[in-house]
C-alpha positions in Angstrom: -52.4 -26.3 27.8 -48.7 -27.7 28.8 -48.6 -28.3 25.3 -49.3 -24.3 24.1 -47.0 -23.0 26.8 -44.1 -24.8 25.6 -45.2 -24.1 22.0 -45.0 -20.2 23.1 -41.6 -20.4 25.0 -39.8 -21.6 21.7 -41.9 -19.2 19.8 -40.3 -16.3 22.4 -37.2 -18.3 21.8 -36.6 -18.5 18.6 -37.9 -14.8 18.4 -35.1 -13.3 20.4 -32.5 -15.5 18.3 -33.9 -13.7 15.2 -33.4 -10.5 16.5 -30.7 -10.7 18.0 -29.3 -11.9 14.3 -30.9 -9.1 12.4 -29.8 -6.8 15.3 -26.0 -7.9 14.6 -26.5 -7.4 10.7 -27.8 -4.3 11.4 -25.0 -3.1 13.1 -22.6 -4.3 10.7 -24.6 -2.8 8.2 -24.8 0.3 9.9 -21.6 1.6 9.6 -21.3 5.1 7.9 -19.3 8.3 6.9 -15.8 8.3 5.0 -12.1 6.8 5.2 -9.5 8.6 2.9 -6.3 6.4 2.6 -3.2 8.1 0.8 0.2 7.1 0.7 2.0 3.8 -0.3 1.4 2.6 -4.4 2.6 -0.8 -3.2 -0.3 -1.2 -1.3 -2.6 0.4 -3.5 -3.8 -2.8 -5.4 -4.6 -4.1 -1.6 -6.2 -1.1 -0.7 -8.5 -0.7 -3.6 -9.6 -4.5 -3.9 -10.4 -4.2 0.3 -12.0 -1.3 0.1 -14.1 -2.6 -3.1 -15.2 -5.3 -0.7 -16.0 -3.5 2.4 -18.0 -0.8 0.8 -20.1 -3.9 -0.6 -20.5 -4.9 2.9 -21.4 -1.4 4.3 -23.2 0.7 1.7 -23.0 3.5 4.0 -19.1 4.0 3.6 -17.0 5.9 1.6 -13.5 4.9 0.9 -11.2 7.2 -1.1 -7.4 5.7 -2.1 -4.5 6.9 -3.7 -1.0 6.7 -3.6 2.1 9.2 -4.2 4.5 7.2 -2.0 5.1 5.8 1.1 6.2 9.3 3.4 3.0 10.6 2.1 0.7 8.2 3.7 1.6 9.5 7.4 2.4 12.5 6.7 -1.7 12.8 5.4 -2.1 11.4 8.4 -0.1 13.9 10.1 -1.9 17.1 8.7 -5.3 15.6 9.1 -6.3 14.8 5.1 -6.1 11.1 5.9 -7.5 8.3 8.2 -5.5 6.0 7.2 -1.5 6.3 5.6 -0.7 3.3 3.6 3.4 2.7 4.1 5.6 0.1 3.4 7.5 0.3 7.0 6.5 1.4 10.0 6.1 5.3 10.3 6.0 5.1 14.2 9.7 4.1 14.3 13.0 5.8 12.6 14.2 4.3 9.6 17.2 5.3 7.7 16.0 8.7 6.1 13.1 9.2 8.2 12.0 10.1 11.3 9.3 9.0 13.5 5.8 10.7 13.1 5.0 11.0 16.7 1.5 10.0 17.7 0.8 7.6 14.9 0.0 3.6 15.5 1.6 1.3 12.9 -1.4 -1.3 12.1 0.0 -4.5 10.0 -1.7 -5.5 7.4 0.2 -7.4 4.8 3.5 -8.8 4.1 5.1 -7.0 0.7 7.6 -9.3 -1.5 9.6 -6.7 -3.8 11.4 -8.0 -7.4 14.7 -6.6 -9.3 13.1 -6.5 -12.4 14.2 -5.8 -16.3 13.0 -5.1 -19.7 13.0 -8.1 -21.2 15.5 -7.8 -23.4 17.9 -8.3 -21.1 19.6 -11.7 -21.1 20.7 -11.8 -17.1 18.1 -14.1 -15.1 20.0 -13.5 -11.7 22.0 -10.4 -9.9 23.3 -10.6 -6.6 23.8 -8.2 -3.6 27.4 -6.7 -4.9 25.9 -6.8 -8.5 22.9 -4.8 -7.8 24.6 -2.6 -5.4 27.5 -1.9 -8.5 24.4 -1.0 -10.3 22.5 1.2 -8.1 26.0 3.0 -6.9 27.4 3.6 -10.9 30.2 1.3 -10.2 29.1 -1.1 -12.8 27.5 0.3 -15.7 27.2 -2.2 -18.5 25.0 -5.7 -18.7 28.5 -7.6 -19.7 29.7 -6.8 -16.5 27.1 -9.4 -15.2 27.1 -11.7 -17.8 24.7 -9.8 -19.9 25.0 -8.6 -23.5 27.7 -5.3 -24.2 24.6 -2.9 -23.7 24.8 0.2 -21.0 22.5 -0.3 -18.0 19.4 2.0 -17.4 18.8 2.6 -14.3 15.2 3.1 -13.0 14.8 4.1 -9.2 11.8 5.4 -7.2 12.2 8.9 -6.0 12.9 9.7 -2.9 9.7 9.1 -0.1 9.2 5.9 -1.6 8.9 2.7 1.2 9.8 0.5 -1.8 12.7 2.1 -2.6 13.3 2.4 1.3 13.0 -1.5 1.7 15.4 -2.1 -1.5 18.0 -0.2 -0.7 17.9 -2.4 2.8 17.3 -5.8 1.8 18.6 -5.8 -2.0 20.8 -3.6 -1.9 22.7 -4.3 1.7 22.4 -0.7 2.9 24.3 0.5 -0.5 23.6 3.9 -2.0 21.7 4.7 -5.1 23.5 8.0 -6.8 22.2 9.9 -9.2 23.8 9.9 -12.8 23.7 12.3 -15.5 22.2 9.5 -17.8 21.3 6.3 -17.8 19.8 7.3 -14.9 15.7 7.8 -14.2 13.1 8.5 -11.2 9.6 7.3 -11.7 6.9 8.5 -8.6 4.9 5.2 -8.3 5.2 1.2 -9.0 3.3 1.8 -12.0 5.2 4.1 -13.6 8.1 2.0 -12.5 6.6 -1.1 -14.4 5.8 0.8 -17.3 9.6 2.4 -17.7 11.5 -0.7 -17.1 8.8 -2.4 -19.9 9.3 0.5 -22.4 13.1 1.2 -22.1 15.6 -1.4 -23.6 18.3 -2.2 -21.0 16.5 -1.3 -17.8 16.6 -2.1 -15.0 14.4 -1.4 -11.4 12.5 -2.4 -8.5 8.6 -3.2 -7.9 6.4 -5.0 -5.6 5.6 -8.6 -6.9 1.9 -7.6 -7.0 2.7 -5.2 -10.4 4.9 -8.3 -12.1 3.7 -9.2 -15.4 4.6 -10.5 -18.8 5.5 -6.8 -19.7 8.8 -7.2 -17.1 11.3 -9.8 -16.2 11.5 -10.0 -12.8 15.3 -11.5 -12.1 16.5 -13.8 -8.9 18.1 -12.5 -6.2 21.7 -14.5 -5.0 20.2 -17.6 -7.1 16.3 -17.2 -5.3 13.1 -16.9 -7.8 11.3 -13.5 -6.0 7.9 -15.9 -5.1 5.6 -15.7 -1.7 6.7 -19.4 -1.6 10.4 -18.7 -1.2 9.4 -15.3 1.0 7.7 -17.9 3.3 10.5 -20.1 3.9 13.0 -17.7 4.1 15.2 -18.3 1.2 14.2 -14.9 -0.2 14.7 -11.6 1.6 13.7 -8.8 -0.4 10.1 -8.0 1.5 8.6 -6.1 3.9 5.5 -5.4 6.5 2.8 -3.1 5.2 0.8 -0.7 7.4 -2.1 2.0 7.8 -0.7 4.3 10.0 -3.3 6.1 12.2 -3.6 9.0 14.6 -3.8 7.2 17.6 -6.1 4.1 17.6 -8.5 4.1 15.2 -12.1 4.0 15.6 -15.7 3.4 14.1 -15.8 3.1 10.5 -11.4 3.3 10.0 -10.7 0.4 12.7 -14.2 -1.4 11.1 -11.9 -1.4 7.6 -8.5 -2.3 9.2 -10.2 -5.6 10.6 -11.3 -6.3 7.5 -8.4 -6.1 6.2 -6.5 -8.0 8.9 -9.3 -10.7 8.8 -8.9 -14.0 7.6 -11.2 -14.1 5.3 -9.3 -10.9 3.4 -6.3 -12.4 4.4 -6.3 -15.6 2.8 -8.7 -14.7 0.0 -8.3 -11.5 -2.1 -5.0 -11.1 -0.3 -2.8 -14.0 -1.6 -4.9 -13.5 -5.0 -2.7 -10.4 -5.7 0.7 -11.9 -4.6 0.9 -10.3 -1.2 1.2 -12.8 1.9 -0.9 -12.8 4.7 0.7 -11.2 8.2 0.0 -14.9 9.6 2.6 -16.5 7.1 5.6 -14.8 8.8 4.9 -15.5 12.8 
């Protein structure tokens, strides 16, 4: 008898320790309705591979991304089209050229190593601060000027909105302008276009995050630095940046469910690194 109570108390036991299991699964599981993320194209590649992954997770949410730019990502936000803006600084703070968007939370989720690159016909492997800002202002207009071959420079630039032309014109360029010229001269919308006119145009030269560099560019180094999450790490190279989802207040339910995700470890240290970005952890 002693023996078929104690048989029943692990029975009970072991019962509420499988419900309480499927009860947790279910929970996770349970999550529903719709996040729509605009802004940043820097971040898009995160974006899309984390949203890929959480939707696998929770069948019963949507996730819609796209990017246009940075300022479009709170500003979404702002009118009420989007949960989440992706941006390359945070929105909740002035930067040079834009103002705060009152009300919003800046939510890090990744650390965003930018690259000067060129078409790779260009012969110069390294620019520095006072060469790229010559370039960017007009000041120096041709690649023998840098050691290059006697070619004019094209000049590729993100318009303006952009948080990676925001964070360049900071960290690569010292603060330095980027003027507009009657040629030579061209504004793409996104880091893909960006890739694609630097890779198609003989003698450009432009800007991306390190997540779009392939054999199609040349990405250059920056006062003598190779642009790699190695040298971002230990502080040699300073061209990079925080990326965040900028909410309306705190987020909630399914939006804050995604943001963990993304924040997690698991993400973090997986998909994360796999696309060249570096994990918020790496900088503290």
């Amino acid at each position: 008898m002693k023996w078929f109570k104690k048989m029943s108390l692990l029975a009970a036991a072991s019962l509420v320790a499988v419900s309480t299991l499927v009860g947790s699964a279910s929970a996770a599981s349970g999550l529903s309705g719709k996040i729509t993320i605009n802004g940043s194209t820097a971040l898009l590649p995160l974006t899309l591979q984390a949203a890929k992954e959480f939707q696998k997770l929770n069948p019963k949410v949507r996730i819609a991304a796209s990017g246009k730019g940075s300022v479009t990502g709170p500003q979404a936000v702002k009118k009420g089209i989007a949960d989440i803006g992706a941006c390359d600084w945070d929105a909740s703070m002035d930067v040079p050229g834009f103002k705060a968007f009152d009300g919003q939370v800046a939510n890090k989720v990744a650390v965003i190593p930018f690259a000067t690159i060129v078409n790779k016909n260009v012969k110069v492997n390294n620019l520095t601060t006072e060469q790229l800002k010559g370039i960017y202002s007009g000041k120096i207009t041709n690649w023998k000027e840098v050691g290059g071959d006697n070619a004019d420079i094209v000049v590729i630039t993100r318009a303006f909105g952009s948080g990676t032309r925001v964070n360049y014109q900071a960290k690569a360029l010292g603060g330095g302008d980027i003027v507009k010229k009657d040629k030579n001269y061209k504004e793409v919308g996104s880091s893909g276009d960006m890739k694609t006119a630097v890779a198609t145009t003989p003698n450009a030269i432009g800007y991306i995050d390190l997540v779009y560099v392939n054999s199609d560019v040349k990405a250059v180094s920056f006062n003598g630095v190779a642009p790699t999450t190695d040298n971002v790490i230990n502080g040699t190279y300073k061209i990079w940046a925080y990326g965040y989802y900028m909410t309306k207040g705190q987020p909630t339910g399914a939006t804050k469910a995604f943001i963990e995700y993304v924040q997690s470890p698991k993400f973090q240290q997986g998909s994360l690194k796999k696309l060249k970005f570096i994990p918020i952890s790496a900088m503290r």
